[in-house]
Each structure stands twice: as C-alpha cells, then as structure tokens.
C-alpha positions in Angstrom: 76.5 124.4 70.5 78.9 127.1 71.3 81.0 126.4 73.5 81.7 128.8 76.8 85.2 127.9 77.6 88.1 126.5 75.9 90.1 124.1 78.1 93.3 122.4 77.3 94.1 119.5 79.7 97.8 118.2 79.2 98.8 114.9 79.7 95.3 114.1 79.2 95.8 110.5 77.8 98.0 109.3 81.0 96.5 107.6 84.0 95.4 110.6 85.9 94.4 112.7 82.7 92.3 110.5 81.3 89.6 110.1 84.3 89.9 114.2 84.7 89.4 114.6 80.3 86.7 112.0 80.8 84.6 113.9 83.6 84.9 117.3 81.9 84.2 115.8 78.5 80.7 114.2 80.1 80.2 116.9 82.9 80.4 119.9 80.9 79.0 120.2 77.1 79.3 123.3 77.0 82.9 123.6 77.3 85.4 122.6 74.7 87.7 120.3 75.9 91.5 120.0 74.6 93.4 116.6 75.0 97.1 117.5 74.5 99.5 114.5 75.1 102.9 113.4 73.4 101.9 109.5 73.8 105.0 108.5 75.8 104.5 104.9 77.1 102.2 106.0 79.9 100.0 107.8 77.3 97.3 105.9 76.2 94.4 106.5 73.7 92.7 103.7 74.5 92.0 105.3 78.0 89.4 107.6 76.3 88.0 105.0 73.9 84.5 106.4 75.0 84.3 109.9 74.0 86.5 110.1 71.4 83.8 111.0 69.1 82.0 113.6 71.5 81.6 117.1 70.0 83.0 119.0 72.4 86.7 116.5 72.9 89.4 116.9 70.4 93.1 115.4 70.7 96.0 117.0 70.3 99.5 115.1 69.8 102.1 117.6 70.6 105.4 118.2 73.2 104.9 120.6 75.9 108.6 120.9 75.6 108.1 121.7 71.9 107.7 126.1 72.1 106.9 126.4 68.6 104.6 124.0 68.6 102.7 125.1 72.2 102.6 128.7 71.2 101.3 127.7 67.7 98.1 125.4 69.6 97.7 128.3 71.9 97.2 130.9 69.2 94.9 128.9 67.6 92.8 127.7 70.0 92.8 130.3 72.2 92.7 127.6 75.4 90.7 130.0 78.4 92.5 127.8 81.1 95.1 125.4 81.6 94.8 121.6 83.8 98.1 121.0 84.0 99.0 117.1 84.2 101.5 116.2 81.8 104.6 115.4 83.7 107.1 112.2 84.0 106.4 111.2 87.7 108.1 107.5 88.2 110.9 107.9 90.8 112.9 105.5 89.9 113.0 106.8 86.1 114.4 110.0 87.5 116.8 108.4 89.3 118.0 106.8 85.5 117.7 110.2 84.0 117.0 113.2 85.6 117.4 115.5 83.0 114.5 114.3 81.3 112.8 115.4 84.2 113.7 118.6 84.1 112.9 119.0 80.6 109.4 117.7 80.8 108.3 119.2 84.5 110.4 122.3 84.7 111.2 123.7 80.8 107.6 121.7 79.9 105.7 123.9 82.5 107.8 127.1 82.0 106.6 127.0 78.2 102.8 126.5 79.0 103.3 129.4 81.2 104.8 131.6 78.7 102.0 130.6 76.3 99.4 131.1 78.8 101.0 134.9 79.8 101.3 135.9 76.1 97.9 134.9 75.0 96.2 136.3 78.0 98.8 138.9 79.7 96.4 141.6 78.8 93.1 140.3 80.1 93.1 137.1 82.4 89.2 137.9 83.3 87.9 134.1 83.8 91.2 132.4 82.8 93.0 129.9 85.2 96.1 127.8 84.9 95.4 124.8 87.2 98.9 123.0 88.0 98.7 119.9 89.4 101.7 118.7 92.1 102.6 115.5 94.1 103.2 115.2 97.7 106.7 114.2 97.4 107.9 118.5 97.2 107.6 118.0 100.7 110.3 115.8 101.8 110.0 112.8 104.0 107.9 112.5 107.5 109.0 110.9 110.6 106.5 108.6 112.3 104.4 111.3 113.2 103.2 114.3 111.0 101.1 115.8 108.6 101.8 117.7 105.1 99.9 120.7 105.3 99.5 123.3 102.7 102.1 125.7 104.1 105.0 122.7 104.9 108.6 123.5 103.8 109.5 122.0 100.3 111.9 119.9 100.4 112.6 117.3 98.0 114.9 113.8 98.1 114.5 112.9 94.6 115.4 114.2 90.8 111.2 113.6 90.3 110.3 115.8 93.1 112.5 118.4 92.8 111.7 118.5 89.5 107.9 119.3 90.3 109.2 121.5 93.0 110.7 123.4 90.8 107.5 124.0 88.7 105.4 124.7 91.4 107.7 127.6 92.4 107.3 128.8 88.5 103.5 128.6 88.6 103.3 131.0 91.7 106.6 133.1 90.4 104.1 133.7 87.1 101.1 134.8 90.0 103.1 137.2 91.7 105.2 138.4 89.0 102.9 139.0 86.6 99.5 138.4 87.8 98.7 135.2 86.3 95.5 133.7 87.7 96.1 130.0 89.4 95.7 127.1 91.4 98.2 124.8 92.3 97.1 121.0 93.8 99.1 118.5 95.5 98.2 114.7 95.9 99.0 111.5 97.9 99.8 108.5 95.8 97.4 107.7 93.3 95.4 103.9 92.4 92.8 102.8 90.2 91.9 102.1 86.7 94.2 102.5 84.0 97.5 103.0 85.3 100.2 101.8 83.7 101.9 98.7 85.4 105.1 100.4 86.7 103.7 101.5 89.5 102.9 99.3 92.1 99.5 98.0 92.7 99.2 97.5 88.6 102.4 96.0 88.6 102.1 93.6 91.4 98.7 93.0 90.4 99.8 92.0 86.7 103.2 90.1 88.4 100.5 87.8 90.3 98.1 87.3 87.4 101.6 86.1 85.8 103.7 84.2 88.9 106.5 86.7 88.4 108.0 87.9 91.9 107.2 91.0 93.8 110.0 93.4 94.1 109.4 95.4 97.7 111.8 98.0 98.4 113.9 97.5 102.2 111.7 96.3 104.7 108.7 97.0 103.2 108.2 99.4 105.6 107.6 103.0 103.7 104.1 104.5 104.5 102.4 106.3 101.7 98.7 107.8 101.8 96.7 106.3 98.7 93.9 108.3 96.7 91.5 106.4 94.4 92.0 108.3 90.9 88.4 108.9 90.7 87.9 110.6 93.6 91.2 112.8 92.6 89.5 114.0 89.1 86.3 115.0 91.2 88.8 117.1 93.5 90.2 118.7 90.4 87.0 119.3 89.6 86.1 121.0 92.6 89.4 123.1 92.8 88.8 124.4 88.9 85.4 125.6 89.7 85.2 126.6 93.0 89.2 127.3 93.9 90.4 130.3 95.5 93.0 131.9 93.2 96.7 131.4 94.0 95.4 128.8 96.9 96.9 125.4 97.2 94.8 122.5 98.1 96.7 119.1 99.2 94.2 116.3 98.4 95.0 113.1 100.2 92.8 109.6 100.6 92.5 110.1 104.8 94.5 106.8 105.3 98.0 105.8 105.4 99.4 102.2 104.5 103.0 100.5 104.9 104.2 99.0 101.5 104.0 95.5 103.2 100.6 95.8 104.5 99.5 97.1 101.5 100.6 94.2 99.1 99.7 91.5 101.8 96.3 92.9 101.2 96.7 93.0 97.4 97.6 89.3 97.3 95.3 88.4 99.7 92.7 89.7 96.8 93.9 88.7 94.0 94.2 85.1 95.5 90.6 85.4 96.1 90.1 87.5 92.0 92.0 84.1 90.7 90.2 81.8 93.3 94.1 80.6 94.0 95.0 79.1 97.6 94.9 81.6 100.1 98.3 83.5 100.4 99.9 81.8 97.5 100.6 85.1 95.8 102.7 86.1 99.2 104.8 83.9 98.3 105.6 85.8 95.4 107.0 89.0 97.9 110.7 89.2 97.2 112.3 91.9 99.3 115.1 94.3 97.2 118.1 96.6 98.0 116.3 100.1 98.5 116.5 103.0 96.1 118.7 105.9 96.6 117.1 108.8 98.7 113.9 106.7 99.6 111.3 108.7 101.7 110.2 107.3 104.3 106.9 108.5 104.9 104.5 110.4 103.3 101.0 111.1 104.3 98.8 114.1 103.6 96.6 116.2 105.8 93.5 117.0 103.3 91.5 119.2 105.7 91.4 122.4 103.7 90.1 121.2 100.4 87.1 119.5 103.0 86.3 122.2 104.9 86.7 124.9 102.3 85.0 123.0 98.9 82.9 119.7 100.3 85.7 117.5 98.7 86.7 114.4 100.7 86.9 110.4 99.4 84.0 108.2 98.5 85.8 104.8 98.8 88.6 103.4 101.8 91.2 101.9 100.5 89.7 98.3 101.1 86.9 99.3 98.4 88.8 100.8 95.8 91.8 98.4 95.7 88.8 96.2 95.1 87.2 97.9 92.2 91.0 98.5 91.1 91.7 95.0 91.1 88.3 94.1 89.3 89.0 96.4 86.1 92.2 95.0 85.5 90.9 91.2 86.2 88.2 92.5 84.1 90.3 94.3 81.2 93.5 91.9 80.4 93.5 92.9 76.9 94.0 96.5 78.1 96.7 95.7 80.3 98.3 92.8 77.5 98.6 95.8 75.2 100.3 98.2 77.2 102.9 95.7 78.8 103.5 94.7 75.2 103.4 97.9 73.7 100.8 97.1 71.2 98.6 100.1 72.7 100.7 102.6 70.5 99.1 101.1 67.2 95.5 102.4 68.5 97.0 106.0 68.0 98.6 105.1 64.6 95.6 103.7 63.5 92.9 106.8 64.7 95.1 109.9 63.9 97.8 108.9 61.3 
C-alpha cells in the first residue's frame, strides 16, 4: 500500500506515546507511522509488543537533542507532520536536574522545529507539527478556578517552565515563519503502562509489595486526572480535525485531592488482593513537601467538546479500575521495568 502521509510520533515508546502510536498504527493503514524514542527508563518497547510487525510502524532509536541525527531522519523520511511527545515530565526529577530539562523540552523541541521548517519551509500544504503540553505552564489555582485556553503561563517548577518554554517556540515558529500547528495541554494522566514513578503505578506497585506510601504535605493538592486512552483519542481528534495555531486544553471533568485519591486506590487494591479492608491505608506515610508544590490544578476542557465532539468515556472510579486491573493483570510488565530488565527487549529486537 502506499502510504498517504508520513508521521513521526516522538517519544512514541513512553506511557503516553505508546497508546497514541498504537491508535494511529491500527486506525490509519494508510499512513506511515514513525516511532522515534531514545529508550530512557520511561521508554519502553514492550509497550508496543503488538504492532511491531505492522507494515505501516517502523521504530526509530534516536535523540531529539541529537541535530545531526534529527535532520538526517527528517531528510530521509520526509515525516509530513510531527506528534510531539517526547519530553522528561517528572517534577521532582527536575527539581534534581533541571538542566536536563531544558535540554530535552526546550533545545529537544527547538531542533524538531528547525527540522520541520527546513524540510517543509517552502510548502507546508497538509503538514502539521502537533506539540503536546501539560497543564502545569499555568501556575497554581486557588480553591476556585478554571485553566482555560487563554490563562497566563506561569510556571513554579524547572519541568513546567521547561514546557513553557517550548510551547512559546512552537507558536514563535507559527508566527514567525508560518509553520502550521497545534499545541495541546493536559490534566494529569493514568492508565496502562505508566511507569511506577508516578503515583497511582507507584502506589499501586508499593501495595502489591507492603512498601509505604509517600504523600506529599497534607495530602491535600487537587489535580484533575485524564485516563490515557481517552487522551490519545483527543490527540486524535485535534490532528485531524484541529484548527491551526489553536490550543485545546484536554482535562478528565473531575478533580481529586491526593488523599482522597489514594484512599480510593487502597480501598481497591485491598479488594484486587482480597486483603482486609483498609489494610493498604495503613501503608499512607505523610512526607515533607517538595519545593514550589502547586496547589491546585484542574482544567476547564470545554473547547475541545464543543468545538471537536471530544470529552471522556470513563470517571475516574472506572478507569482507576481498569488501571488497577492491567497492572494486577501484567506483573511481569511491571517486574521488568522496576527492575530494569525491560531494556534487554530493545537489545534483543533492534541490536
């Protein structure tokens, strides 16, 4: 078949990548799709088991940071448009080292763009360079509130200011020279395949394995959670059917407290490991905060519903369930990335 587009999707084997690969790989045989990732310990081949072998998929180990490299893939591929994912996004890793931050999310992005203006400067007729973001560029709410498309940025962390920073490259590129895109930012994301630094995999593997469960302050920061799933169908939506140099803020409609949100959690996995009720909240151990910790974050998603049909198919009830399911359901999966094993799968497929 030949193929009608040629789509590069970076950070394609991480947690969010790997559901958005996997719907465009099964969705859309027509197009070609690109999987370029560097493997860093969130990256994970075994993700994508599935489609591997598909026609129309083909992986691509490189550095974003890596120009030579980047402009080298571009020129030979000849990528139409761009879903931009690869990023380092854990907080409190940027809080260790920032500069790698900046070197991933800032440089990382800058170089995709340059790649993506030289290939196409002369004739962007059908191209797009999708750049996905993270609620955080906005700050921290008060009790009350909503982040809207048009909020203020204004980042409390090395992480968000680091994807601050690249969002105000991806529309710089628009204005100054044209470049066609779309720019996306979510709530917190949960679901299958998320590496266990982030909290629900992390609490849910700490209870499979009685370790405690570190909770930041009083356990009182409100986040909005989005169900990964439904995210890659809003990607979806916003490649297609996007307006260009829009910005859609995709949130789950529902807001949760940290401490609500892992009483629930232990409440379920007591139930998953048919354990006495509230023995795992027992395991809640309450930490000094982090440095510069928001508050509250929670997302009003009203444009990408009334404008392109796009709102969630689970609550958070339901998909915390299903989370906790796959990962009761796929231990070896989560014994090989907490033990680092996963990074033979690559040697072993591509070396």
């Amino acid at each position: 078949m030949k193929h009608k587009k040629s789509i590069l999707i970076t950070g394609g084997a991480g947690f969010i990548g790997s559901h958005v690969v996997r719907l465009f790989v099964n969705k859309y045989p027509e197009y070609h799709v690109f999987n370029l990732d560097i493997l860093t310990y969130a990256g994970n081949l075994e993700n994508l088991k599935d489609i591997e072998d598909e026609a129309n998929y083909t992986f691509l180990k490189a550095d974003i940071t890596d120009e030579t490299e980047i402009n080298s893939l571009f020129e030979k591929h000849q990528f139409d448009s761009v879903i931009h994912l690869a990023a380092e996004s854990h907080v409190d890793r940027s809080i260790e080292d920032p500069l790698a931050f900046v070197k991933t999310n800032v440089i990382g992005t800058m170089i995709l763009l340059n790649a993506f203006k030289t290939l196409w400067k002369d004739n962007y007729n059908n191209k797009l360079f999708y750049h996905i973001s993270t609620d955080e560029v906005y700050g921290s709410l008060g009790a009350t509130g909503l982040f809207t498309e048009t909020t203020s940025y204004d980042p409390n962390s090395p992480y968000s200011a680091s994807k601050a920073s690249s969002d105000h490259f991806v529309r710089a590129y628009g204005e100054t020279y044209g470049m066609p895109y779309v720019i996306s930012n979510c709530s917190n994301n949960y679901g299958q395949n998320q590496f266990p630094e982030k909290l629900i995999p992390l609490f849910i593997n700490n209870i499979i394995n009685n370790k405690p469960l570190p909770v930041y302050g009083d356990g009182n920061y409100t986040r909005d959670w989005l169900y990964v799933k439904d995210h890659a169908i809003a990607i979806d939506l916003i490649f297609h059917k996007g307006i260009i140099k829009e910005t859609y803020n995709i949130g789950g409609f529902n807001e949760w407290k940290n401490i609500d949100l892992v009483t629930l959690l232990c409440q379920q996995m007591d139930m998953a490991l048919e354990r006495p009720e509230n023995s795992s909240i027992e395991l809640i151990t309450y930490v000094k905060d982090r440095p510069g910790h928001d508050l509250r974050y929670a997302i009003d998603a009203s444009k990408i519903k009334e404008e392109l049909g796009w709102e969630p198919s689970v609550t958070f009830e339901e998909g915390l369930q299903k989370t906790i399911d796959w990962y009761m359901n796929n231990k070896d999966w989560l014994d090989h990335v907490t033990s680092g094993t996963y990074q033979l799968y690559y040697e072993k497929q591509y070396k």
